[in-house]
C-alpha positions in Angstrom: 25.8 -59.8 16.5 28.5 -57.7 15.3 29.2 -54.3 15.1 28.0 -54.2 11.2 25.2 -56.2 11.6 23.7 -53.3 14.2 21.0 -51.2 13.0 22.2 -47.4 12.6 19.3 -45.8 14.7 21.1 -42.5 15.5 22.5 -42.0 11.7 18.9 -42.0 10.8 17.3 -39.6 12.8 20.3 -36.8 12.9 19.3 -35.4 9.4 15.8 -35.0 8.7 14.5 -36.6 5.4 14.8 -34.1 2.4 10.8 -32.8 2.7 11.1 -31.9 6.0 14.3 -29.9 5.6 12.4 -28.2 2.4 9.4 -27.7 4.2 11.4 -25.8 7.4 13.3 -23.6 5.2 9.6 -22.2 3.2 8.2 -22.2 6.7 11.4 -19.6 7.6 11.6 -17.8 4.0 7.4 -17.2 4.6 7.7 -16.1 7.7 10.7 -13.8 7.3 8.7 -12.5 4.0 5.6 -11.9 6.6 8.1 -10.2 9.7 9.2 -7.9 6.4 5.4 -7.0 5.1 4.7 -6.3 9.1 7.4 -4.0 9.7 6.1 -2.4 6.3 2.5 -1.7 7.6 4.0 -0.7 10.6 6.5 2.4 9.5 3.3 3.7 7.5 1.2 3.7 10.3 3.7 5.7 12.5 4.4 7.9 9.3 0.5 8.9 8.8 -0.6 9.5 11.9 -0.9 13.6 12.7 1.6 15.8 13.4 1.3 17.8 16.5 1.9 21.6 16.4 2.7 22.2 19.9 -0.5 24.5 20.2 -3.3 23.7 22.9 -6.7 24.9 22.6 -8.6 24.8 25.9 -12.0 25.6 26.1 -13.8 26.3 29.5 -17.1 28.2 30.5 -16.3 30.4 33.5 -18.8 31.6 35.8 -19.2 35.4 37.2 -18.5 36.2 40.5 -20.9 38.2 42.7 -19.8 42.0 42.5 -21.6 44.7 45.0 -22.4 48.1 43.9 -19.4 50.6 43.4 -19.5 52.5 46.7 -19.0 56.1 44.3 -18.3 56.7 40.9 -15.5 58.8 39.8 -14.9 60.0 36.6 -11.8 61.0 35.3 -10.7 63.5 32.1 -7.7 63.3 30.3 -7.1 65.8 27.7 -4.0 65.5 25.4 -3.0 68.2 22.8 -1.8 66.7 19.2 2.0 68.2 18.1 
């Protein structure tokens, strides 16, 4: 057997046949097109969601202490005079 007469196995299966090679590159161009649309979705998510205005409302139900009777009352007068 001589060196023309072997088959070329390697030749063969180095370069995919044309419909794989144009199948791969609409596989990439889809999924680049999807990667695109999701990044898309994505940036209008973060843009719609609510602002936040720095300002915390806190509500909370306190309970009164136990007071005792005032041991004696005072009362006090001011009187002021207008100029």
């Amino acid at each position: 057997m001589s060196v023309s007469e072997r088959p070329r196995r390697g030749r063969a299966r180095a370069s995919p046949p044309r419909k794989r090679r144009v199948l791969r590159t609409a596989l990439v161009i889809i999924g680049a097109v999807l990667a695109f649309l999701f990044g898309i979705a994505f940036a209008r998510t973060v843009d719609d969601r609510p602002k936040s205005s720095g300002a915390v409302t806190r509500v909370r139900t306190l309970t009164p202490l136990p007071q005792s009777a005032p041991a004696s009352t005072v009362t006090v007068t001011v009187t002021s005079t207008s100029p």
